[in-house]
Structure formats: C-alpha cells, structure tokens
N, C-alpha and C positions, 0 to 999 in steps of 0.2 A: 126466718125472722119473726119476733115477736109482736105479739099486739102492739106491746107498748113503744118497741121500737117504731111500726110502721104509723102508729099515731104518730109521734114524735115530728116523725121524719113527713107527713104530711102537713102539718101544724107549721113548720118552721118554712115550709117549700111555696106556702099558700100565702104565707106573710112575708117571703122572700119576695115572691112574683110580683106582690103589694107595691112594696118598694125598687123594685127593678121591671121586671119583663117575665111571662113566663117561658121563655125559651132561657134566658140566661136563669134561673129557676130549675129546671128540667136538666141543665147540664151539668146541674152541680149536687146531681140526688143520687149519686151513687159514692163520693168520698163523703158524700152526707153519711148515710147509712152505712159504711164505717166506719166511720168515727163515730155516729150515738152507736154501733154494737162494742164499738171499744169501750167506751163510757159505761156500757148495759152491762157488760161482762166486767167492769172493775166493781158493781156492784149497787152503779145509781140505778132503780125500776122506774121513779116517777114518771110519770108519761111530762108533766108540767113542767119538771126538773130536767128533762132530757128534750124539750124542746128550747127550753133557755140555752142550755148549753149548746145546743142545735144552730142556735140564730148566735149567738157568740162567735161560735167556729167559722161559720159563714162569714160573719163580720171581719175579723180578723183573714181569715183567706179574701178578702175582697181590698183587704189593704187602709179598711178601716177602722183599725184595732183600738183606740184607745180615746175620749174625749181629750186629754192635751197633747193629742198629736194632729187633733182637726183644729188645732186653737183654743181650745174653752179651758180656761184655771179652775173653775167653780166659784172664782169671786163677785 
C-alpha cells in the first residue's frame, strides 16, 4: 500500500470515528482501502483528493448518499 493511500485511508477513518464510533470506523478500513487502491490505481495520487473520495464512499455505503435524499433542496 502506498503512502498516500494509507494517509488517505487514515484521514477519512479518523473523521469517520468523529462522526460515528471508532469500532464502527475500524470495520469499515479494509473495503476502505480498496476502494481508495481502486481510485489510486485509476490514477487519482492526491492524498486530500483520495480522502474526499474516501469519506464519499463511506457516506454512500452508510446509506447516506445524497443531501436531497436526507430532505435538503438547497433552497
């Protein structure tokens, strides 16, 4: 695994735990890091760009994908 991956994937796991738990955090670091190696190997390096996408992925596999599917129009 790369630097920038294991930044990545520590960065999004440490402001996942923020928002939830660190156990529920901890269980989810391994489709974590592959999915940012899928992301890394399509050609994103950023470490800042693959922790967004990071906490995205998460989002979405948490079942909370999208602001107007919690309610919010942006009006």
């Amino acid at each position: 695994m790369t630097t920038s991956i294991e930044t990545a994937t520590r960065r999004v796991l440490e402001t996942y735990a923020l928002m939830f738990n660190v156990e529920q955090a901890e269980s989810k670091r391994a489709s974590l890091s592959d999915y940012l190696q899928t992301v890394f190997s399509a050609g994103e390096t950023d470490e800042n760009r693959l922790a967004v996408c990071g906490l995205a992925y998460l989002r979405q596999q948490s079942g909370r994908g999208g602001a107007t599917s919690q309610g919010f129009s942006g009006l």
